[in-house]
C-alpha positions in Angstrom: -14.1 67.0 -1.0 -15.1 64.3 1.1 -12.9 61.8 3.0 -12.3 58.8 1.6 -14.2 56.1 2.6 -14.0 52.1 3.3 -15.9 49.6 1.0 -18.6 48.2 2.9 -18.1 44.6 3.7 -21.2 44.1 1.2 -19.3 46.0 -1.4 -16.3 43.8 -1.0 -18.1 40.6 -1.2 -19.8 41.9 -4.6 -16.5 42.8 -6.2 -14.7 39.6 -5.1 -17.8 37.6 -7.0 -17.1 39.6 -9.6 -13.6 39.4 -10.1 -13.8 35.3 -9.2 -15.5 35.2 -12.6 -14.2 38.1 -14.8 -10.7 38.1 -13.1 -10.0 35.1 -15.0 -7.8 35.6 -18.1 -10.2 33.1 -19.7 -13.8 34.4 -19.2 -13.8 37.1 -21.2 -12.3 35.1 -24.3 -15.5 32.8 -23.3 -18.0 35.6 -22.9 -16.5 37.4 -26.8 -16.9 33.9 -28.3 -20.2 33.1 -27.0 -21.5 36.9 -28.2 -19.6 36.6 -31.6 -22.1 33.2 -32.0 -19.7 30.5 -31.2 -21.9 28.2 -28.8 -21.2 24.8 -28.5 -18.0 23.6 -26.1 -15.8 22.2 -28.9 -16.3 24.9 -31.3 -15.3 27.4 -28.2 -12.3 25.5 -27.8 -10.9 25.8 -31.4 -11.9 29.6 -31.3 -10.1 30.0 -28.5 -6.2 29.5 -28.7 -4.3 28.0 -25.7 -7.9 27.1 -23.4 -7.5 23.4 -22.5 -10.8 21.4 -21.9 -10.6 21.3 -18.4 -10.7 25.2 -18.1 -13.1 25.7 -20.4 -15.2 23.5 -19.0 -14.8 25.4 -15.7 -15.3 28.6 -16.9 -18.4 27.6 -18.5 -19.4 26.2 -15.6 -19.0 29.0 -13.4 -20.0 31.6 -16.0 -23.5 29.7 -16.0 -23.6 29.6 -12.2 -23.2 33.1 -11.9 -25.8 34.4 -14.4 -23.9 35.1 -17.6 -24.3 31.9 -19.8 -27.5 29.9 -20.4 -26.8 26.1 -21.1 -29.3 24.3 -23.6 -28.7 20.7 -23.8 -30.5 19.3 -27.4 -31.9 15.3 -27.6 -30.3 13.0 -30.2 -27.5 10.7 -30.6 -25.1 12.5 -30.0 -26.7 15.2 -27.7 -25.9 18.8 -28.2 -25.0 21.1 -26.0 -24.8 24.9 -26.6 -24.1 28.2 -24.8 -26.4 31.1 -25.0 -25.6 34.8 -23.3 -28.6 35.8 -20.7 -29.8 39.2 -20.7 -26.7 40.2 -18.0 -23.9 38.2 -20.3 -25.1 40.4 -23.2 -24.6 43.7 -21.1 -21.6 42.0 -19.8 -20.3 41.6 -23.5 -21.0 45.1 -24.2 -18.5 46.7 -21.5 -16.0 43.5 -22.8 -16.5 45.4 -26.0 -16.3 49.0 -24.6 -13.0 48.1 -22.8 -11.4 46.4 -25.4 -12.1 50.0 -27.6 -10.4 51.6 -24.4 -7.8 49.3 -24.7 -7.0 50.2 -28.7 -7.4 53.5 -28.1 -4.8 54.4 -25.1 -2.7 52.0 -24.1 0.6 52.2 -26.0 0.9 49.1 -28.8 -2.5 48.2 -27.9 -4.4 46.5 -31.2 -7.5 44.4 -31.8 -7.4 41.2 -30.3 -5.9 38.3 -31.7 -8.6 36.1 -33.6 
């Protein structure tokens, strides 16, 4: 067995970017919506009980910043916004998936998530 070792200050910094955008209770709601085909901001919003604008509007905002969502704004009165998964926010949606089957199948109580 080998000794334990320290993270690397490299492997620190990647795991606090990571959790500074999944550690939020909000992103992955965000991430499941935008996979299930909910795009644009106020549909997301009415999908996704108790999510103020504000928060949203961060979370979209950092969840484009860091690779996940793609934002397409659409001419026309009244523009059109709408959120799109990149290739990494569809591999991210997949282990959201993957540990939401964890979830239901061993955690005590634990059942699909709330529409």
């Amino acid at each position: 067995m080998q000794p334990h070792r320290h993270l690397s200050v490299r492997q620190r910094a990647n795991y606090h970017r990571l959790e500074e955008v999944v550690g939020c209770k909000w992103s992955a709601a965000v991430i499941a919506a935008v996979a299930s085909g909910v795009l644009r901001p106020g549909a997301l919003e009415r999908h996704i009980p108790g999510i103020s604008t504000k928060v949203l509007n961060e979370r979209l905002r950092k969840l484009r910043d860091f690779g996940i969502l793609i934002r397409t704004e659409f001419p026309g009165l009244p523009g059109r916004v709408e959120y799109t998964l990149t290739p990494i926010g569809h591999r991210l949606a997949d282990i959201l998936r993957q540990l939401e089957g964890l979830n239901e199948q061993h955690l005590p109580g634990a059942g699909p998530a709330a529409p």
